[in-house]
C-alpha positions in Angstrom: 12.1 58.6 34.0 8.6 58.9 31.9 6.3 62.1 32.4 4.0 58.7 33.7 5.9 58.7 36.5 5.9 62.3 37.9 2.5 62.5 36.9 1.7 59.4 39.4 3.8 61.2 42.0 2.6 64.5 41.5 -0.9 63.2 41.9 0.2 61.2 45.0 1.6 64.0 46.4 -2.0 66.3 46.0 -3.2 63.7 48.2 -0.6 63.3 50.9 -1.3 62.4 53.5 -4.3 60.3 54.2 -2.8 58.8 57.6 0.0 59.2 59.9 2.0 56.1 58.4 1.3 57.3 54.9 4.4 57.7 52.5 4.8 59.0 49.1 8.2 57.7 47.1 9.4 58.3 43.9 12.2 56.5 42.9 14.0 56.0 39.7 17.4 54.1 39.2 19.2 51.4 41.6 21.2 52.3 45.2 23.6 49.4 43.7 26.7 50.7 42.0 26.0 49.0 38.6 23.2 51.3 37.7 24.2 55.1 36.4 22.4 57.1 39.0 19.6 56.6 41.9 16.9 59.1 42.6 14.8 58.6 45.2 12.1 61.3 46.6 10.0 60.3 49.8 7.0 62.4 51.6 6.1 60.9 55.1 5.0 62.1 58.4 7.6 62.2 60.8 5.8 62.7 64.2 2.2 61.6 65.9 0.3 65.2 64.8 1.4 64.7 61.4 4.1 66.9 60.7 5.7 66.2 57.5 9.0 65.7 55.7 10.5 65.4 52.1 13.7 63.2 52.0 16.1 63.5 48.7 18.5 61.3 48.1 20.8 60.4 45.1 23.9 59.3 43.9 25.4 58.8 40.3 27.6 56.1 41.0 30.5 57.6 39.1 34.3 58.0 40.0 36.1 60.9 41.9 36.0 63.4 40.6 33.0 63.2 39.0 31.3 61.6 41.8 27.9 63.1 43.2 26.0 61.9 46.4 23.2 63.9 48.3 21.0 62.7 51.1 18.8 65.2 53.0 15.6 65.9 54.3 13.1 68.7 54.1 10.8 69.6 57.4 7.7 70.9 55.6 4.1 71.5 55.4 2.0 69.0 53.9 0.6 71.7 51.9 4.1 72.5 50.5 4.0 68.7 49.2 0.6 69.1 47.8 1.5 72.2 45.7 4.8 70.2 44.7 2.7 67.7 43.3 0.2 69.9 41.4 3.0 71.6 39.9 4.8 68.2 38.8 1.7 66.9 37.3 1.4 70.1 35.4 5.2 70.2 34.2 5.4 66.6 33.0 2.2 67.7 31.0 3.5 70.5 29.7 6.6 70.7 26.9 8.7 72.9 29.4 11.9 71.1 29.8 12.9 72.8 33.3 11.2 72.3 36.4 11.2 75.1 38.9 9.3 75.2 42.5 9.0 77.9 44.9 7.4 77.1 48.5 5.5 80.5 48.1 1.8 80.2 48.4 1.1 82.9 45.9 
């Protein structure tokens, strides 16, 4: 993963969403087994007046027990999403190795 990349998200997400069938995805890796690890972050609009959701998934494609999968989603404003992506533009700009969101408006 290249700051590039969440940059490009992050601006994406600032953005999102500009239709009802928009979609947002970041993904990094490969869902087949012969990559290391699969990352994959989607906003879309699950309903017809535009409420929105953030799915996670990943998997690092190791052995038990050192074997990790997740696969959720997030019901959320899209105004949650923007902020997500203002503050991922402004942490792959930044030398601050951790990344740290809060939904909090403040």
């Amino acid at each position: 993963m290249t700051n590039d990349e969440f940059i490009s998200f992050g601006r994406e997400l600032q953005s999102f969403p500009k239709a009802l069938d928009h979609e947002v995805v970041f993904e990094n890796g490969s869902a087949e087994p012969k990559y290391y690890c699969y990352l994959k972050l989607r906003a879309f609009i699950y309903d017809g007046v535009g409420h929105s959701a953030l799915e996670v998934r990943f998997e690092n494609h190791l052995d038990a027990p050192y074997s990790a999968t997740a696969h959720f989603h997030v019901l959320c404003e899209a105004a949650a999403l923007n902020r997500l992506g203002h503050s991922l533009e402004s942490w792959a700009r930044s030398t601050e190795p951790l990344f740290e969101f809060s939904t909090d408006a403040a």
